[in-house]
N, C-alpha and C positions, 0 to 999 in steps of 0.2 A: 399620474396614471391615466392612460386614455379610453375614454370612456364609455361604458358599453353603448348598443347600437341605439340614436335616437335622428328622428329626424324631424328636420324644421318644412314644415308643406308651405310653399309661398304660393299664393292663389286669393280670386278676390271670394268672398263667401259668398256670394251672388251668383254664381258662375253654376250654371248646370252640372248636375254631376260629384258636386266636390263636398257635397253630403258623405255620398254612398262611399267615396273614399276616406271619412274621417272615419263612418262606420265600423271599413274594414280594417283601419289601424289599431282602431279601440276594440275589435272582436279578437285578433293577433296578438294582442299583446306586445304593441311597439308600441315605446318610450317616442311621445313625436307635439312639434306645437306647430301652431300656425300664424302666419304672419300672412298680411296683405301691403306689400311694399308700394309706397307713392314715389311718384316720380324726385322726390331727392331724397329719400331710400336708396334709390337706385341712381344718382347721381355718384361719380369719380370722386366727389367730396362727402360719402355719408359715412356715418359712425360707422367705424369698423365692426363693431359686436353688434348691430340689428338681427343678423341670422339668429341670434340667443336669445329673445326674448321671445317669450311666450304669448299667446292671443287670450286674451280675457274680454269677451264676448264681443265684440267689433273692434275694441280697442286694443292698440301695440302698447305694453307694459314695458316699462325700463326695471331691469332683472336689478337686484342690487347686489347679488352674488356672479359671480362669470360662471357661467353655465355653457360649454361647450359643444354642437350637436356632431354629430358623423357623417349624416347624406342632408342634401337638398333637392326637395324636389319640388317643379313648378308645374304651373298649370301650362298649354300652349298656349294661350291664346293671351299670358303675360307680356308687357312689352320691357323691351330694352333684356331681353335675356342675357345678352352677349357679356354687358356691364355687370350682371347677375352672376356668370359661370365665374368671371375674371374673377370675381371679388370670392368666389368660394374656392376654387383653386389657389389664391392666395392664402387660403387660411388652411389648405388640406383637406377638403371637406368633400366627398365623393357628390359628382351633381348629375341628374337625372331627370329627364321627362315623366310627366304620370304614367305615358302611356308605357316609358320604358319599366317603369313600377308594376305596373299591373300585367303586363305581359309574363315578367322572372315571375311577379308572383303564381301566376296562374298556369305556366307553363306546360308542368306535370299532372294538372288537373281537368277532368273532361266537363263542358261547359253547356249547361243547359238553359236557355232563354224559357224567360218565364213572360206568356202572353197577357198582354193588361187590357181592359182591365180582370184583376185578379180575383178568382174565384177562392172563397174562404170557407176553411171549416174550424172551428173553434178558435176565430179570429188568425188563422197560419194557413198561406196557401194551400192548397187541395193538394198541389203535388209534394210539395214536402210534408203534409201530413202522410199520404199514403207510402212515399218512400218510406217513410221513418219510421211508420208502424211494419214494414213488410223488413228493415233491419238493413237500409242502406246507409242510413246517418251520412244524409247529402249535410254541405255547408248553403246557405244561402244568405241574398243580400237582394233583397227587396222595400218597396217602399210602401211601408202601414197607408191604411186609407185616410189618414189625417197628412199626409204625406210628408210622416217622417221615415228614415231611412236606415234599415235596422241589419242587420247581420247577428247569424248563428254558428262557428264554427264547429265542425265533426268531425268524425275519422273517417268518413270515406270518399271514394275518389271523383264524386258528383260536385259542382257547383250550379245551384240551379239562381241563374241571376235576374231579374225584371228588364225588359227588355229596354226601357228609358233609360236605362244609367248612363250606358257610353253614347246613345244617338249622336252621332256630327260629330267623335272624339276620334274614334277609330272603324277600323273593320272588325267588326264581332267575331265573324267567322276564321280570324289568323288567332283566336286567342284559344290558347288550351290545347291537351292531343282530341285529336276529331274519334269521334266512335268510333271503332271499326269495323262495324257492320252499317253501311249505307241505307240499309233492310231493306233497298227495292220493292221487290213485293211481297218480301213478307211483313210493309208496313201495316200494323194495324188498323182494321177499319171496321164499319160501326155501322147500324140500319135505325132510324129511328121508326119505331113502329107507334099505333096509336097507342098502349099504354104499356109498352115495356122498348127498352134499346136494347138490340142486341150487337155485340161481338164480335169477332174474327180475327183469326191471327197474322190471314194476308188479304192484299186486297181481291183478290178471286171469290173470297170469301166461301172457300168450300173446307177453310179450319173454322171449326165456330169455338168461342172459346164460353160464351156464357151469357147470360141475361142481368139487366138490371133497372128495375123501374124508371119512368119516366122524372129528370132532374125534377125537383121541388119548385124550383125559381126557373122557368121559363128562359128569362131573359140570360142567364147564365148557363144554359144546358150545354150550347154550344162551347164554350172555352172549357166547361163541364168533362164532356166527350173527350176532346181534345187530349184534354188531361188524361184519362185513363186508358185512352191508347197509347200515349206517351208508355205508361209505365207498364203495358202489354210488351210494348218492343223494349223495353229494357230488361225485361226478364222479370218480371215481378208476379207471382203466381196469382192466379184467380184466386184462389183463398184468402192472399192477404189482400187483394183489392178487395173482396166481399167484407172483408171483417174490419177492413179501416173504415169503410165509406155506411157499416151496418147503421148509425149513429144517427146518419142522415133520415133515414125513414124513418127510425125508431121514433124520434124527437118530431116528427113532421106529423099534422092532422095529413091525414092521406085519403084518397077516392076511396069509395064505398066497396070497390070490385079486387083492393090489393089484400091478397094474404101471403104472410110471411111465416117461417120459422126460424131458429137459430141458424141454422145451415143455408138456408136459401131466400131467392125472394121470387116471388112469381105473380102472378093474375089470375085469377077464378069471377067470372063475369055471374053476378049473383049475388057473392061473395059477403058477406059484413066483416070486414077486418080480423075474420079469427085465426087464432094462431093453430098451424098446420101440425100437428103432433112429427116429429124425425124418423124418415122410414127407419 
């Protein structure tokens, strides 16, 4: 019987990039091993069955069972491909660039780059936290601050990816359907004032769309912004940006002048942190 879909990734493990692609095999749920072939690997005289063996942790395993895979796919930047397709095409075995991998995969999916470095809220980037509270169930594949390389998949039509992964592999922008609202000017844009940032829906800014205190961390405010004008142009309503990101001040010692209540966040210069009773 032949057998369901697995594939063998040939690539060196060193090779930028080829993390975030084991990530997104193992987030998929494809049956897949990894091999890094040496030059009599991939010599006219190597064992026929190398594609079969599995990677256990730098090292190539001799399988003692025949273990058969379906596709192969390599990294570019491997040598002696030519010697590589011949030999998988002798056996039947469908063979493919990563980049041609990551293209079919991503095709049907619109693709949002995620700027580094990465703004966190309970250890998960800020904009997948706020999409996912506001009910978009983006997939994502970023790399932790220890820089390992993690993937979450979901049901909806967002991939929001770290913008390191493909650097120097491809063009980012051929991968995915493109949005199709360019938003010209009704890109979101933002006024940082001395203790509140305010809103807009376009850049004329005569839509305003709301207030929200000054970021906590300075040095982050900027990528901060960034972020939740992102998820202004994607349609993501004020309410659930106020109610994902409420967590942040709540948990922060904040200036003397901020008062809040459950619905809103505002400034009163005077002020001692009290909380504002809901009109």
């Amino acid at each position: 019987m032949w057998p369901k879909r697995k594939i063998q990734l040939a690539a060196s493990s060193a090779v930028p990039g080829i993390s975030g692609v084991r990530a997104v095999l193992e987030e998929i749920q494809v049956d897949y091993s990894m091999v890094e072939p040496t030059q009599e690997d991939l010599s006219r005289e190597f064992r026929p069955n190398w594609l079969d063996k599995p990677l256990d942790g730098n090292t190539v395993q001799v399988l003692e069972v025949f273990s058969p895979v379906t596709e192969l796919i390599f990294w570019p930047d491997l040598q002696e491909k030519d010697a590589l397709r011949e030999k998988a095409l002798a056996k039947g075995i469908e063979f493919q660039s990563v980049e041609s991998f990551i293209h079919n995969l991503l095709e049907n999916d619109l693709i949002i780059w995620i700027s580094e470095p990465t703004v966190l809220i309970d250890e998960r980037p800020l904009l997948l936290h706020t999409l996912d509270q506001a009910g978009f169930e983006p997939t994502i594949l970023w790399a932790t601050p220890d820089g390992q390389w993690q993937c979450e998949r979901k049901e909806g039509v967002y991939w929001l990816i770290s913008e390191s992964w493909l650097d120097g592999l491809m063009e980012k922008s051929s991968l995915g359907r493109r949005i199709s609202n360019d938003r010209g000017n009704e890109k979101a844009a933002w006024e940082i004032r001395e203790n509140q940032i305010d809103f807009y829906r376009s850049q004329d800014r005569k839509k305003f769309v709301g207030h929200l205190p000054r970021w906590p961390k300075l040095s982050e405010e900027k990528a901060a912004v960034q972020n939740i004008a992102m998820c202004i142009d994607l349609g993501v309503s004020w309410l659930d940006i106020r109610l994902a990101l409420s967590s942040i001040w709540k948990n922060q010692r904040m200036a003397d002048n901020l008062r809040w209540n459950i619905n809103d966040f505002g400034w009163n210069a005077g002020a001692c942190r009290e909380e504002l009773s809901a009109p």
